[in-house]
C-alpha positions as CSV (number, residue, x, y, z in Angstrom):
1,X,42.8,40.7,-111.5
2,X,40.6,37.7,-111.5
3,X,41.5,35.2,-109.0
4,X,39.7,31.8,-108.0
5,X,39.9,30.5,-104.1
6,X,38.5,27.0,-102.7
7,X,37.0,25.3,-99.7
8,X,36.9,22.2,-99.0
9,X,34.4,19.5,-97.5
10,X,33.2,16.3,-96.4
11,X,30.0,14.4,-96.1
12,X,29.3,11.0,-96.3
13,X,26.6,9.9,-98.1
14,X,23.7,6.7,-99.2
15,X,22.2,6.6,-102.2
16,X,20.4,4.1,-104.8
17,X,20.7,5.3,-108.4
18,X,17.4,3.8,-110.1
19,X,14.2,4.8,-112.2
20,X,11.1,3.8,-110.4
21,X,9.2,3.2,-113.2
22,X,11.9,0.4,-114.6
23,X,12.3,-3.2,-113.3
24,X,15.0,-3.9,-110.8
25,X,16.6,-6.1,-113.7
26,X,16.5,-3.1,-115.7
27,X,18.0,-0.9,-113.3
28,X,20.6,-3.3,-112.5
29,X,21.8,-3.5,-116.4
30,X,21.9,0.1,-116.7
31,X,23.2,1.5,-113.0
32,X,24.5,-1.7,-112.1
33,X,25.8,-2.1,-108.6
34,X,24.9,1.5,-108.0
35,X,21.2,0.3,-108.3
36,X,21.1,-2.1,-104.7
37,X,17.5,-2.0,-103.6
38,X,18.9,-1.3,-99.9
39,X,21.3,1.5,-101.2
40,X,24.7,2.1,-100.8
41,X,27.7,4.3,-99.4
42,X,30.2,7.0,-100.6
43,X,32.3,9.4,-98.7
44,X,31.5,12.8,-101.1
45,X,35.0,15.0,-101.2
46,X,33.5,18.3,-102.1
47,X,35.8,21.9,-103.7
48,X,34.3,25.0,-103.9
49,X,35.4,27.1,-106.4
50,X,34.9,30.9,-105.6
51,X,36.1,33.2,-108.8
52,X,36.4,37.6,-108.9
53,X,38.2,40.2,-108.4
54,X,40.0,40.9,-105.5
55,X,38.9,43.7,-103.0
56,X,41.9,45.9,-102.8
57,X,40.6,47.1,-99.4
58,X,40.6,43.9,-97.2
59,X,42.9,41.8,-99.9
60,X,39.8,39.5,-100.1
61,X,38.2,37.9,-102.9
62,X,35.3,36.9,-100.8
63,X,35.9,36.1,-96.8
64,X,36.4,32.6,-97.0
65,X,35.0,32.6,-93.3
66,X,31.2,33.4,-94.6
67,X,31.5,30.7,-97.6
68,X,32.6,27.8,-94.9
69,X,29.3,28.8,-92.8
70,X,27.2,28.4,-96.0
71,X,28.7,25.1,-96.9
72,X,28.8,23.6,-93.8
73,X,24.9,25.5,-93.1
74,X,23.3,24.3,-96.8
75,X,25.4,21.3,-97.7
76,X,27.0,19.1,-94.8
77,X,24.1,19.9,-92.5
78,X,21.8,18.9,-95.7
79,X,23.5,16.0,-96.6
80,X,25.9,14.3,-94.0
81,X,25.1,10.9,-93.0
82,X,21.7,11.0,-95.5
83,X,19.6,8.6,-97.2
84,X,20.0,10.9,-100.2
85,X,17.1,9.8,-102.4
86,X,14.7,9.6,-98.7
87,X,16.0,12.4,-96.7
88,X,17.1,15.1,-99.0
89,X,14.1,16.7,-100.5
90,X,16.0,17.7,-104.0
91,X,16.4,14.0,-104.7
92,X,12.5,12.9,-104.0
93,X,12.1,12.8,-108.2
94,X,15.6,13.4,-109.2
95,X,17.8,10.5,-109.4
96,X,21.2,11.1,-106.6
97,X,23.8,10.5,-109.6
98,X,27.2,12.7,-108.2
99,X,26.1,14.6,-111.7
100,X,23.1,15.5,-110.1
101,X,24.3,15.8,-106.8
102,X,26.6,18.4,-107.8
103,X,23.9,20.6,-109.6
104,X,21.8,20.6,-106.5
105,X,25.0,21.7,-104.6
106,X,25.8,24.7,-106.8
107,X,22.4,25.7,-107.0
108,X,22.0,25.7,-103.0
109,X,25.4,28.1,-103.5
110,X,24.2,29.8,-105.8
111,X,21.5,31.4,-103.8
112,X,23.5,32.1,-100.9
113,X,26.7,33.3,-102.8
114,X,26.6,36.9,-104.5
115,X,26.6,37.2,-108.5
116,X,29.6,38.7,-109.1
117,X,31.4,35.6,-108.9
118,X,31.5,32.8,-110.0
119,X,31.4,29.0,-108.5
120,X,32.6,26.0,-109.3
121,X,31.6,22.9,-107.6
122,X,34.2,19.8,-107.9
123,X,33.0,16.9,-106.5
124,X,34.2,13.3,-105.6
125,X,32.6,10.4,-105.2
126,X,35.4,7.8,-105.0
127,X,39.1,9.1,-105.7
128,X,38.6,8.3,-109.1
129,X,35.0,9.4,-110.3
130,X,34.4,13.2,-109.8
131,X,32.5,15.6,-111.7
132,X,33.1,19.3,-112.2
133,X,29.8,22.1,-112.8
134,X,30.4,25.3,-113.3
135,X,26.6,26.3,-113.6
């Protein structure tokens, strides 16, 4: 029986979406407001998606316990109240789109949470643009 259980999370967030290497008129016409030379703001709603088989012995799929210390550990503590593109090391050549932001999230889970399952990371950030990587 293959079963999926999530966690949720916070974190709130600053970011500039830009290419260095364009003009800011440049990066205005193709990230638009997203592109503000002195960034900008979102509060991230994060799901983690955890998917396996159930332990018949402790009625786990996974102890929900250990993957709120590893999100809280690797991603809030990472990413709360950030400058994302000049605090977060990920992000030093790798523009902070929530695309990209949710890549780096899975693969910081990724290394913390064993292969036999599988993870999917659903992430918000506004209530309306979200993105969803399964890996």
């Amino acid at each position: 029986m293959s079963l999926t259980i999530y966690r949720k999370a916070h974190f709130n967030a600053a970011h500039r979406l830009f290419r260095k290497e364009w003009s800011d008129e440049k990066n205005l016409e193709v990230f638009g407001k997203c592109s503000n030379p002195k960034y900008h703001g979102h509060n991230y709603d994060l799901e983690v998606g955890i998917t396996g088989e159930l332990d018949p012995e402790t009625g786990f799929l996974i102890n929900l316990d250990i993957v709120k210390q590893i999100i809280e550990q690797d991603i809030e503590e990472a990413f709360d109240h950030k400058n994302l593109n000049l605090e977060v090391p990920e992000f030093a050549s790798l523009n902070p789109t929530v695309e990209n932001i949710a890549i780096v999230i899975y693969n910081k889970l990724r290394l913390k949470i064993p292969e036999q399952y599988d993870i999917t990371v659903k992430l918000f950030e506004t209530a309306r643009n979200f993105v969803v990587y399964t890996g």
